[in-house]
C-alpha positions as CSV (number, residue, x, y, z in Angstrom):
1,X,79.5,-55.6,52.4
2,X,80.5,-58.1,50.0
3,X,76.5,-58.6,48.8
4,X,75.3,-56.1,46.8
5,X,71.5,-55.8,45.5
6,X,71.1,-55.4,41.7
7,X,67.9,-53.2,41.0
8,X,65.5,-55.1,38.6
9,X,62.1,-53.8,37.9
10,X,60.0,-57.1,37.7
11,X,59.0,-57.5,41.6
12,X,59.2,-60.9,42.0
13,X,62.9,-60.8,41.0
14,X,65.8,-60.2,43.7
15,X,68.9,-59.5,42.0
16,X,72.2,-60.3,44.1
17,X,75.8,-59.1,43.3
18,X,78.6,-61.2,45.2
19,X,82.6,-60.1,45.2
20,X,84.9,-61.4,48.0
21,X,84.3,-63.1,51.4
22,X,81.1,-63.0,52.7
23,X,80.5,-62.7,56.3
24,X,77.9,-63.6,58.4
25,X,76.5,-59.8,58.7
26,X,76.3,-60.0,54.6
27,X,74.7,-63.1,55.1
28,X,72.1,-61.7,57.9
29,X,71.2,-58.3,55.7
30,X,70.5,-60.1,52.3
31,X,68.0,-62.2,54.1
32,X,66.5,-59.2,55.9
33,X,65.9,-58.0,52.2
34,X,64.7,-61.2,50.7
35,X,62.5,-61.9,53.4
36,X,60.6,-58.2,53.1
37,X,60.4,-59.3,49.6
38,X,58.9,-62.2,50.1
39,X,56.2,-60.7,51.7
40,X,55.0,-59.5,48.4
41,X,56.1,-61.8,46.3
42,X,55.9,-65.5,46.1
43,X,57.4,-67.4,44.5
44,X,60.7,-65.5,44.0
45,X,63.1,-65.8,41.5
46,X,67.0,-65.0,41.9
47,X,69.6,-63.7,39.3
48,X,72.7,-64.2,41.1
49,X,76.1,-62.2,40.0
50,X,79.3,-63.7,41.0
51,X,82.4,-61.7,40.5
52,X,84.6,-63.7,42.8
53,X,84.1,-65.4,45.8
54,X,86.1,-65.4,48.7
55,X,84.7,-67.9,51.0
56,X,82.1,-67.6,53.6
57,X,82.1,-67.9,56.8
58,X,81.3,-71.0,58.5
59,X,78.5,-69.1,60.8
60,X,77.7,-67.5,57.3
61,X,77.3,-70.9,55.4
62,X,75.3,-72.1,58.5
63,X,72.7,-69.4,58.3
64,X,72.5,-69.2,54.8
65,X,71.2,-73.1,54.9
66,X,69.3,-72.5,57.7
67,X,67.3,-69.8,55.5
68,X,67.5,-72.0,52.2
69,X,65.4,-74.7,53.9
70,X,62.9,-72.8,55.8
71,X,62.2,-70.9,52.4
72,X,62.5,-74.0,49.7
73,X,59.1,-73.8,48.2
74,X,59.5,-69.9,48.3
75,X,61.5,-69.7,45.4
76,X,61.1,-71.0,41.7
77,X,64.0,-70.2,39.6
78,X,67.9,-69.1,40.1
79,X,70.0,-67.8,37.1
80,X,74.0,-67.8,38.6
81,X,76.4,-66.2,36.4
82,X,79.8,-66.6,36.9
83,X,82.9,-68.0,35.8
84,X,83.9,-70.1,38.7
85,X,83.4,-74.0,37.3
86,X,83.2,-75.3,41.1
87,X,80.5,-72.6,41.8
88,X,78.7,-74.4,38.9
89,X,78.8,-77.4,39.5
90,X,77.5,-76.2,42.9
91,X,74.7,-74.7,41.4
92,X,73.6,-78.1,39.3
93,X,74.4,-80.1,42.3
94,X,71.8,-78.3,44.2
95,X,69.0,-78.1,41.5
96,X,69.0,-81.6,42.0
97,X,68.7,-81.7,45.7
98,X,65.8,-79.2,45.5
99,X,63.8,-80.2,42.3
100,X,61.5,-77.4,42.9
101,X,63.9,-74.9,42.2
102,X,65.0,-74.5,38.4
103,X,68.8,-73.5,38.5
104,X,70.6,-72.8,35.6
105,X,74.2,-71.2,35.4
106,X,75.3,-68.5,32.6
107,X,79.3,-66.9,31.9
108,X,79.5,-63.3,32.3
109,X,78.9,-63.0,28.1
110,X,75.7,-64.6,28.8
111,X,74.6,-61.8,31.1
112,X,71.6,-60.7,28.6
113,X,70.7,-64.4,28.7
114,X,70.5,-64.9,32.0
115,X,68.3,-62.0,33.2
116,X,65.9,-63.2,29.7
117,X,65.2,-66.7,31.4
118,X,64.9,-65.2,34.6
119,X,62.7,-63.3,33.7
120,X,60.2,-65.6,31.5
């Protein structure tokens, strides 16, 4: 599995690890978890880990929107560290599709920054 779940102890925070192509099974199993989450928690926030990325699967990409619009007003905020500029500019792109959702993207030396505004 290319998706990996990073253990953080404030509940209403799912922390996601990505490195390499992600599949549509990765895809189906972190959405499993988030949904089981979200039946404690709401709104949820994300800290999102990229080490490197490569690709998704169109099935993947298609169920991963699929699950993005049926859970919009489910989450709040979404730290994304990486170092990828395209994945960025991915990230502001879609803060300002979906308003309700506060995305903000960190490098990997802002790591302790990150989780900080995630978590306030």
């Amino acid at each position: 599995m290319m998706i990996s779940f990073i253990p953080i102890e404030q509940g209403n925070i799912i922390g996601i690890e990505i490195d390499g192509k992600i599949e549509t099974s990765d895809i189906e199993q972190m959405i499993a978890i988030v949904e089981e989450k979200l039946k404690s928690h709401k709104p949820l926030r994300a800290y999102v880990q990229v080490k490197s990325l490569g690709g998704v699967s169109l099935e993947g990409l298609l169920e991963d929107l699929k699950f993005a619009l049926r859970h919009l007003n489910d989450f709040e905020k979404k730290a994304v560290v990486c170092e990828l500029s395209w994945l960025t500019k991915i990230a502001t792109l879609s803060s300002k599709l979906f308003p309700s959702i506060e995305v903000k993207c960190f490098s990997w030396s802002e790591q302790e920054q990150a989780m900080a505004w995630i978590k306030n």
